[in-house]
C-alpha angles and dihedrals in degrees: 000000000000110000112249096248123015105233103191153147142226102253135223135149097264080205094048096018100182095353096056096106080059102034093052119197114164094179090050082052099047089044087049084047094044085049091042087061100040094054078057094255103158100188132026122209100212129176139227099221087217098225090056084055121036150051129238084259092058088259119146118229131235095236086052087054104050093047088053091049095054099044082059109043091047086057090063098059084060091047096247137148118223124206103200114201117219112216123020114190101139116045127158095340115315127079106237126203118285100198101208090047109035083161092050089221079161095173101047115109087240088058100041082053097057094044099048074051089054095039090044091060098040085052090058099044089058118023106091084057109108105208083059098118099180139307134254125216095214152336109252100322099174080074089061092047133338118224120245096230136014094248088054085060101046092047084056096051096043095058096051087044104054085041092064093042092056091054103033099014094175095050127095123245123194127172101245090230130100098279094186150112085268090050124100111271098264090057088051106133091236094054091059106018089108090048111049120052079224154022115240111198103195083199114190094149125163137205148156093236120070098203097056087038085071104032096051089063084061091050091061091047090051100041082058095048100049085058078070088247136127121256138211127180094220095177129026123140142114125209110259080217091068089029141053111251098237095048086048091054092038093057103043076052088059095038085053097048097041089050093048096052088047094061089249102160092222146334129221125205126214104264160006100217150344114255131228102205094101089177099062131102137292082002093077096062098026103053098174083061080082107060108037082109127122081209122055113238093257087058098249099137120245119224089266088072101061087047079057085049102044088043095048081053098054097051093062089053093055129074128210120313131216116199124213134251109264108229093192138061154188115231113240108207106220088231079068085079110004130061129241129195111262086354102131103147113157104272096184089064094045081049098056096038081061089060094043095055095043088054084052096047089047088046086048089057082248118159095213138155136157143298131176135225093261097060109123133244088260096040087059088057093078077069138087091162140042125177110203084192104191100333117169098200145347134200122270089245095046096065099041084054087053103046088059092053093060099050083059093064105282126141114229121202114188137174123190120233129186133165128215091216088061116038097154100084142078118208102207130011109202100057096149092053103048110034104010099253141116122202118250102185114133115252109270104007124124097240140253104326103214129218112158133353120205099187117213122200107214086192155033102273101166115265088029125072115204114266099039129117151198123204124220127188121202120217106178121073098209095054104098142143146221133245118258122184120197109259090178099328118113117246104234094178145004141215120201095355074303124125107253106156124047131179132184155164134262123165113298087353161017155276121205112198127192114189085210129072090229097164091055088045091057093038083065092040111111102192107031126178099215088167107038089038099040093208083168089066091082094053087040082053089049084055098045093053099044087054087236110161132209119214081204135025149183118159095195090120086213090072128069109211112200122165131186128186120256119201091262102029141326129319104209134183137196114198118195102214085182133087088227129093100252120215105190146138129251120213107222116185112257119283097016115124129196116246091177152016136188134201095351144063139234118223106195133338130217124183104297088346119092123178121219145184117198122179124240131293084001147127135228136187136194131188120222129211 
């Protein structure tokens, strides 16, 4: 029986690191595979460095064969899973030799030949093993070689698909590559989706801001999940030679938990072990290759191995979960994966605006996740409420589309983008329709250049009073916005004495409409005060007014609050995304009462109010009654 969740790990000897097919230890593997099991890893990722295992026809060798099959059968005997990947040209910096392909011309029929030839054989080696949990094509081939378009790539990928699932038809198959929003266009979620069993994020991101850092981890997870496909977080790590142990370990406990309550199927960090051959390659000239580990090169395990070993614990006290339908949504532009003619809007700062307003819905207690432009009229129904975060366009039918959803009782929440670098562009055309505005720019300038917003509520807009503000501060010179004056919308907020906010009525519901792209301003904030500023108000406002209802609540922005049903009550978990002690409530519904909690600590409990403390860069759970 398949675990409920693959906690594993991206394998490599920590005593022959790289070299380890050539270098060949069988006692040093069996010790790291004993070690794997007792830290509680229930799957490996490991990788055929192509030139230890092939021939210059794309046949694999019998030494190469008996060394898999060992590898495998020994981690049986620990009770793990192993994930091989194909073809490994690019590893830790530095492309190494693929026999059959010394040009890596990866995507040429000659090429694809010789490696269904490779995989075939692989397949056949390992598939009647029963701790073989899926295979992997690659590890991150675009590094070998990009395609040159997006169809090239998934040709490539079908063929050596559909050669695998002739041969092993049950088991997954992913790419090995990032397959993610931050990813080129041809590893987009939405261009592969129909041709993997599920979709691998390699995530090394990086921020200023702690709280979007992490949370951005949980975006990906659920961008892939609302395609209706698994995930698996193949790659996530930092070097404890750039990175403090604890927050190291903190932060693969957050990824986890975050990963778990999203219905992820399993998450592998990068990676086993540090390594203590200085004088390899690509080591020599890439130092933080050697201290990704959760165990030290001499094997004494990190902090981030006893995380491994308390969340290996707590899955085998849980039961199934069932996750919850999400009644709210952030809106994917399709130019977010497919390309238009003269269409060459900054994708990087759209991306980003998407992570921003996903850390504001999860520290707004919504239970958001994604939809794209092509959803249908009755698609859009499973939502009351839409976020357009930043958006610089969408498409004329998207908005028309829109604009009946919300007469039939949608919320719309949408805030304006523009770029200096591309005045020539609207991003919408029925303004007045749909939000209640007309445009008052003058004919041919650039547009509003923005430095700093003090927001000003002009009345009370739960869970605003009037009078109060929030301050923005805007870091990149080329973000900047258009005039709109009310044609019959409500001005909610100003800026400067000017309109900002706007809210009105259309049919059964509303549109919400901010002049300022105050999602993309805040993606680019270095030092942002999520607490003392409360940014997430205006997405908590957006709930409010849609009715939308949380089982389970906590509006510190910093926590992210996700619940899934057990057979007998709720499973809920609070995940600190900050490096501060949080002392905060949670809101339980009335009546519930908590059997259980893990790894942190309730200070007091009142009625459906229960007040927490939760360490940093940490995670909690509860189980309700």
């Amino acid at each position: 029986m398949l675990p409920k969740f693959f906690l594993g790990a991206n394998y490599w000897s920590r005593v022959s690191n790289i070299q380890m097919w050539r270098d060949w230890n069988e006692k040093a593997i069996e010790d790291d595979l004993r070690k794997a099991g007792s830290i509680g890893l229930n799957s490996l990722r490991i990788f055929l460095l192509t030139k230890d295992f092939s021939d210059e026809k794309g046949n694999l060798t019998r030494e190469g064969r008996e060394k898999l099959k060992f590898f495998v059968k020994t981690a049986s005997t620990y009770k793990i899973y192993v994930f091989p990947s194909f073809i490994v040209g690019h590893m830790s910096g530095k492309n190494w030799p693929i026999p059959w392909d010394p040009d890596n011309s990866i995507y040429d029929p000659d090429a694809i030949e010789k490696t269904t030839r490779f995989v075939s054989q692989v397949v056949n080696t390992l598939k009647n093993y029963d701790n073989l949990g899926g295979w992997i094509l690659s590890n991150e081939i675009s590094n070998v070689r990009k395609p040159k378009s997006p169809e090239e790539f998934r040709s490539w990928l079908r063929t050596l698909y559909l050669t695998i699932k002739k041969l092993d038809p049950e088991r997954p198959v992913s790419i090995g590559d990032s397959v993610s929003y931050t990813s080129d266009e041809y590893l987009m979620p939405e261009n592969v989706t129909n041709i993997v069993d599920y979709l691998s994020p390699h995530l090394y991101l990086y921020d200023f801001d702690p709280v979007r850092h992490t949370m951005s981890y949980a975006s990906v997870i659920e961008y892939g999940r609302s395609l209706g496909k698994d995930v698996i977080l193949e790659e996530f790590g930092y070097p404890t030679s750039l990175y403090d142990e604890e927050s190291h370990a903190g932060f693969i406990e957050v990824v986890l938990s975050s990963a778990l309550m999203l219905g992820a199927k399993g998450a592998f960090v990068w990676c086993f072990s540090d390594f203590p051959r200085e004088e390899d390659e690509p080591y020599l000239w890439e130092p933080h290759e050697l201290r990704f580990g959760l165990l030290r090169h001499d094997g004494s395990e990190k902090p981030a191995a006893k995380v491994i070993k308390k969340f290996s614990e707590f899955l085998n006290e849980i039961g199934e979960l069932k996750f919850l339908e999400r009644r709210a949504a952030i809106i994917v532009p399709e130019y977010m994966y497919r390309s238009f003619p003269f269409h060459n809007m900054p994708r990087n700062c759209e991306m980003r605006a998407l992570m921003e307003a996903y850390t504001q819905a999860k520290g707004s207690s919504i239970l958001i996740t994604f939809v794209r432009e092509e959803a249908s009229d009755e698609e859009l129904l499973r939502y009351k409420l839409i976020f357009i975060p930043s958006i610089s366009r969408l498409k004329t039918t998207t908005w028309r589309k829109l604009l009946r959803w919300v007469e039939r009782g949608g919320i719309l929440y949408y805030s304006h983008s523009r770029y200096a670098t591309w005045p020539h562009m609207s991003a919408s055309h029925i303004w007045e329709e749909l939000f209640g505005i007309k445009p008052s720019l003058k004919a041919g300038l650039v547009g509003e250049f923005i430095e700093r917003i003090e927001l000003n509520f002009s009345k009370d807009v739960y869970p605003f009073k009037r009078g109060e503000k929030i301050t923005y501060v805007n870091k990149k010179w080329e973000i900047i916005t258009s005039s709109f004056k009310p044609v019959d919308a409500e001005i909610l907020a100003t800026s400067d004495g000017e309109p900002a906010l706007f809210l009105v009525k259309r049919g059964k519901g509303y549109s919400i409409f901010s002049k300022y792209p105050f999602e993309l301003i805040l993606s680019w904030t270095d030092r942002l005060d999520r607490v003392g500023e409360g940014y997430h108000r205006l997405y908590v406002a957006a709930k409010a007014l849609s009715g939308i209802d949380s089982l389970f609540s906590c509006y510190d922005p910093r926590i992210e609050v996700e619940y899934a049903r057990l057979d007998e009550g709720f499973l809920v978990s609070l995940i600190n995304h900050s490096y501060d002690k949080v002392i905060t409530s949670l809101i339980a519904p009335k009546g519930s009462e908590v059997e259980w909690v893990k790894w942190g600590e309730i200070k007091d409990s009142k009625e459906r109010e229960i007040k927490i403390i939760i360490r940093p860069k940490s995670s909690m759970f509860l189980k309700f009654k």
